[in-house]
C-alpha positions in Angstrom: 52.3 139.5 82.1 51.2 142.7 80.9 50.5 145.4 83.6 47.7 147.4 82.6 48.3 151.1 84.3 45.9 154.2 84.8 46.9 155.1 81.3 46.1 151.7 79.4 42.7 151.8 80.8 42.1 155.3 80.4 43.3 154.4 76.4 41.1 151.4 76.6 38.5 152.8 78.1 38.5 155.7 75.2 39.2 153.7 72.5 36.8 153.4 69.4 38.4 150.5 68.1 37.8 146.8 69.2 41.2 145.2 70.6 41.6 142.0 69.3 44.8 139.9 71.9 46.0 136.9 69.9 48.8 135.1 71.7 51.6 134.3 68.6 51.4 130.5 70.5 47.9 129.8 69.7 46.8 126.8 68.2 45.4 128.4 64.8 42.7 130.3 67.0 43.2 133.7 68.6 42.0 134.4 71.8 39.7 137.8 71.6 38.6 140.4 74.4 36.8 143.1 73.3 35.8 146.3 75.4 33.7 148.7 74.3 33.6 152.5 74.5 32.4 154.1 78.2 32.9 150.8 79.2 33.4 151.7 82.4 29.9 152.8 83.3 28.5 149.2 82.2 30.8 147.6 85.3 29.0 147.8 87.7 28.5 143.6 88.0 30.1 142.0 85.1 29.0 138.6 84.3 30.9 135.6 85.9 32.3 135.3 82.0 33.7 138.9 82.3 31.8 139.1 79.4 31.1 143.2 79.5 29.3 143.2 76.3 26.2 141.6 78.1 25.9 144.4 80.1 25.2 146.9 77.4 21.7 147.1 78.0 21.9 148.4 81.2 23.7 151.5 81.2 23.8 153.9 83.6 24.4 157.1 83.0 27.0 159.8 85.2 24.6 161.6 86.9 23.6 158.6 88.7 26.7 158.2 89.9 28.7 159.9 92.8 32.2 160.0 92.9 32.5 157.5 95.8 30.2 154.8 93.4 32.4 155.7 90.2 36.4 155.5 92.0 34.6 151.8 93.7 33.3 150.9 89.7 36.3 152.1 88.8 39.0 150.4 90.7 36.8 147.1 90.3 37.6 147.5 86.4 40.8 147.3 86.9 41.3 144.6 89.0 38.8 142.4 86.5 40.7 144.3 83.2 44.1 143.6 84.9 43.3 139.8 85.1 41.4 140.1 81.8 44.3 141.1 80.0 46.9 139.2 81.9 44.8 135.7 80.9 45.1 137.3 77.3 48.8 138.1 76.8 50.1 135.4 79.0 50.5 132.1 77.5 48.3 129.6 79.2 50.3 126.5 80.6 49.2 124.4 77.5 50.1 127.1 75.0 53.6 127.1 76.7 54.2 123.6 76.7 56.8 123.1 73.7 54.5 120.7 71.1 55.5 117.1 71.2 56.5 115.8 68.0 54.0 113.7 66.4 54.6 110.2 66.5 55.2 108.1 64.2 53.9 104.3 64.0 56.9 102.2 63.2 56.9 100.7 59.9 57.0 96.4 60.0 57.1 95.0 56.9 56.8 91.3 56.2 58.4 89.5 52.9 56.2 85.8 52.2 58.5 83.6 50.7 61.6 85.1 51.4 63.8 82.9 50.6 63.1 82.8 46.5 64.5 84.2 44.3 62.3 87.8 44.0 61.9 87.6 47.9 65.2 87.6 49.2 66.0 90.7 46.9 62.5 92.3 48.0 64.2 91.4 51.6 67.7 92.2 50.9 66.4 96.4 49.8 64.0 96.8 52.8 66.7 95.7 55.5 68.5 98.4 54.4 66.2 101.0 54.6 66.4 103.0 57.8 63.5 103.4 60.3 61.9 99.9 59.2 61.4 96.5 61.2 62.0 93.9 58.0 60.6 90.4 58.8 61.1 87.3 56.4 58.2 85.0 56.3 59.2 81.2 55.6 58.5 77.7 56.0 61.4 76.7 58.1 63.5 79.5 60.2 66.6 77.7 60.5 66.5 76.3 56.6 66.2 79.9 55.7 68.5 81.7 58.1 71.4 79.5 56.6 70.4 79.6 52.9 69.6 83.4 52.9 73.1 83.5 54.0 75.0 81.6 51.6 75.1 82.3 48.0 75.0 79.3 46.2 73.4 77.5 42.9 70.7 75.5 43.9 68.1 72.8 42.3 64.5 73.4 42.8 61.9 71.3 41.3 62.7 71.8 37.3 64.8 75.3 37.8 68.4 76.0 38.7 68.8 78.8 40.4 71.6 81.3 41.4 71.1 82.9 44.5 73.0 85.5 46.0 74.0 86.2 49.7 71.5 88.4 51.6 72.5 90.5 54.8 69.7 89.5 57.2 72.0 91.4 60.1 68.7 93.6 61.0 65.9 91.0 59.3 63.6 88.6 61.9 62.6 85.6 60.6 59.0 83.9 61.4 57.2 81.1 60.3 54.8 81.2 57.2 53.6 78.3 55.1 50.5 79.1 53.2 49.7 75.1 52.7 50.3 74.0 56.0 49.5 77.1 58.1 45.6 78.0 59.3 44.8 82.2 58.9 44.8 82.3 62.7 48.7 81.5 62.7 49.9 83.4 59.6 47.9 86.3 61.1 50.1 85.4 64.2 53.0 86.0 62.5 51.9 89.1 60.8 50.7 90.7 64.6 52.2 94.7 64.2 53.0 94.8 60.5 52.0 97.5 58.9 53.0 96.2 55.3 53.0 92.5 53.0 54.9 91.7 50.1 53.7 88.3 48.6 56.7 87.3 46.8 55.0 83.6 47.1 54.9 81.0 43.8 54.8 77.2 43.7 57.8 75.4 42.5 57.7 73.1 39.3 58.1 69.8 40.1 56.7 66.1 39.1 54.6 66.9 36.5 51.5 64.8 37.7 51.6 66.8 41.0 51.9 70.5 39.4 48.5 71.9 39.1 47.6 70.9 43.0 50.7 72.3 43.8 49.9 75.4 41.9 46.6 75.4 43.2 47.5 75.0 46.9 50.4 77.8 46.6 49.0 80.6 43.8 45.6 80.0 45.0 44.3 78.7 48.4 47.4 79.5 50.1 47.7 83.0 48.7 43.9 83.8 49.6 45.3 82.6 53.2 47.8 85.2 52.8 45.4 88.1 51.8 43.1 86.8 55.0 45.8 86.7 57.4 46.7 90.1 56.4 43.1 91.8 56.9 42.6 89.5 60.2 46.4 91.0 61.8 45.2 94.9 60.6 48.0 95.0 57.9 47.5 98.5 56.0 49.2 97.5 52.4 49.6 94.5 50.7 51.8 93.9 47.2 51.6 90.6 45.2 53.7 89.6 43.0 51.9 87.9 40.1 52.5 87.8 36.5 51.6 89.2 33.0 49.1 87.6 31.0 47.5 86.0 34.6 44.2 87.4 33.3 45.4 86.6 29.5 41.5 84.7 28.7 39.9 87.7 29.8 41.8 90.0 26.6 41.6 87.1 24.2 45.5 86.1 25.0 44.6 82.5 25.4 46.4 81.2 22.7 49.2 83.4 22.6 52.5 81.8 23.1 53.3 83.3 26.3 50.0 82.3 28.0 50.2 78.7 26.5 54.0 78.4 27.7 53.3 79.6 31.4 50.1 78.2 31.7 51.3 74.6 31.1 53.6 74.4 34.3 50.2 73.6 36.9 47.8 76.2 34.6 49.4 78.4 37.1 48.2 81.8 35.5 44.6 80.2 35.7 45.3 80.0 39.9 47.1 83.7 40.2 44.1 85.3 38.7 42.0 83.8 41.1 43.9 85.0 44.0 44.5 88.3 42.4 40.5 89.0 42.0 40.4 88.2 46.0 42.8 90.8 46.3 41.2 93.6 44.8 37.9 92.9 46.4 39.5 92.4 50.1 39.0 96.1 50.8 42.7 96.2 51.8 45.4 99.3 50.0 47.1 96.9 47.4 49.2 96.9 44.2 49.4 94.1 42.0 52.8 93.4 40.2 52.8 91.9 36.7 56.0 91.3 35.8 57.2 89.3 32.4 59.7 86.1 32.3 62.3 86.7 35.4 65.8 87.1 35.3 68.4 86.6 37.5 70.5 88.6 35.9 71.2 92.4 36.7 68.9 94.8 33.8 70.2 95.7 31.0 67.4 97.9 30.1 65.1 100.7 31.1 62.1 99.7 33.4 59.1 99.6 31.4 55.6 99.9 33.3 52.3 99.4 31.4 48.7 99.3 32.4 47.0 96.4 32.9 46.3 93.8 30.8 48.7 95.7 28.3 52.1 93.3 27.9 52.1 89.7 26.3 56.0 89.2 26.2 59.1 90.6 27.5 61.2 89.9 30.1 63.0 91.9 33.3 65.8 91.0 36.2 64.2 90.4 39.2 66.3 93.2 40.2 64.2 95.3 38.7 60.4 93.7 39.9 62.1 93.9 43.9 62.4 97.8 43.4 59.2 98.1 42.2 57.7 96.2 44.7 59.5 98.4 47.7 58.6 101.0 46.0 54.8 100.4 45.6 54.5 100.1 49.3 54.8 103.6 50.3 54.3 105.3 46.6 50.2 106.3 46.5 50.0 106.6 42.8 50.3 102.8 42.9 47.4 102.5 45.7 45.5 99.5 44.2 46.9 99.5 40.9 48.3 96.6 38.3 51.4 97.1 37.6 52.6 95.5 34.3 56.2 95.5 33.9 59.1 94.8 31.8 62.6 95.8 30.4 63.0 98.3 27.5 66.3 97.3 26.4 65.9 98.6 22.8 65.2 95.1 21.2 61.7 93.1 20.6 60.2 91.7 23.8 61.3 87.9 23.7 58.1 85.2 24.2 56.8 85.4 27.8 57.9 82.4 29.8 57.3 83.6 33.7 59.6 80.5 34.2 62.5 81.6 32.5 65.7 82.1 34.7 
């Protein structure tokens, strides 16, 4: 604390300058005293604020005042300037408190349909990510937590696949199945994420039994999805959808690519649907179009266009997974489309969002 002595006041008290104290520690506001000149014959009953400047209009002058009434007036100014100052300089208990970092909410992000093909790459780049909590949604935990292990060519529907291996060392697994599930238990299992990535599609099967599956997966279930998410107080959502998904809207309905896709379960027809839900759902989102997926590593430059740009190409779903992780934290793709492909120097090849 600052001891103010005979001589500060007397310098204080003759000063023609207004003393501004501003502790180095304040919380971008300075504390301020100001005393004005002769102040000392305006003491003679400061205000319970020590505010001294309220008693400028009743000064008294020095002929009014014996020596006995001045040394009192006086010494009471320094007392109430001694405490003054000390209240000034010295950092108040909160000032001295070291600042607690601010904290930070930890990040949960879940991966819906984990287990394909995009998911379990989307999966495979978050768990290795520090500072996050990565959680796999699926249909059946114990299906999953051996399969995501294993790397292994597999048979599903009318696609062979080649999956690779996926460290799921620091991933949780829960429970979601847009068919079967109700939004009160898929928001369950989204309670304390922060982030969805809706790597979700419907497998081509029978052919009389693909456009309701198409339609419970692309469609009803994914609208679950988007629901669930808004319901459990997720922040960001990213889809994974398609190119050409709003292809009749841009006069693409005949194009080869739209005609191809479209026949497995008129399965763009259903993603658009969902997609429109998304963007008028209020939530943060990004919508990723990529073209026909392959499970092979890029061999060319990722290529993002606007939307409703691309009507071929192809990418490695390498490539859509680091967009995806990417688009949950980047804010120049805050409720964008994302159209995206691989530059590798040649002609885009016809769209077939089926190809592996």
């Amino acid at each position: 604390m600052m001891k103010v002595t005979a001589t500060v006041l007397v310098s204080i008290l003759l000063a023609k300058e207004t003393y501004s104290f501003a502790p180095s520690n304040s919380l971008q506001q300075h504390q301020t005293s100001t005393i004005p000149k002769h102040a000392f014959l305006m003491a003679t009953s400061p205000d319970s604020n020590n505010n001294f400047d309220s008693q400028e209009d009743s000064t008294t002058t020095t002929s009014s005042i014996d020596r006995r009434s001045l040394f009192t007036q006086t010494a009471y100014f320094v007392a109430t300037a001694t405490a003054t100052a000390g209240s000034l300089l010295t950092p108040t208990s909160a000032q001295a408190a070291t600042p607690k970092p601010t904290e930070t909410k930890q990040q949960t992000i879940v991966v819906a349909g984990a287990t394909g093909q995009t998911g379990r790459r989307i999966l495979e780049r978050l768990a290795g990510q520090p500072g996050l909590t990565v959680v796999g949604g699926v249909r059946n935990i114990d299906k999953a937590s051996k399969t995501l292990a294993e790397s292994s060519t597999v048979v599903r529907g009318a696609m062979v696949q080649k999956v690779g291996s996926v460290d799921t060392a620091g991933v949780g697994l829960k429970r979601i199945d847009v068919v079967e599930d109700s939004v009160d238990v898929i928001a369950a299992s989204l309670a304390g994420a922060t982030g969805l990535v809706i790597a979700t599609g419907f497998i081509p099967g029978n052919p009389l039994k693909m456009n309701a599956e198409a339609h419970k997966v692309d469609n009803i279930g994914t609208i679950r999805l988007i629901d669930a998410a808004k319901k459990a107080g997720v922040q960001k959502v990213v889809m994974v959808s398609s190119i050409l998904t709003n292809g009749r809207n841009w006069g693409q309905e005949k194009s080869p690519g739209f005609v191809i896709t479209n026949a497995f379960g008129q399965v763009l027809d259903e993603k658009i649907i969902a997609e429109n839900y998304l963007r008028a759902s209020g939530l943060d989102y990004t919508i990723v179009r990529p073209g026909g997926l392959k499970a092979k590593p890029p061999t060319g430059a990722l290529k993002i266009s606007g939307e409703d740009t691309l009507n071929s190409g192809e990418i490695s779903r390498d490539l859509v997974a680091d967009v995806c992780v990417a688009s949950l934290t980047d804010v120049k793709a805050k409720n964008q489309v994302l159209e995206i492909i691989e530059d590798d120097g040649t002609a885009p090849k016809v769209f077939n969002g089926l190809n592996m």
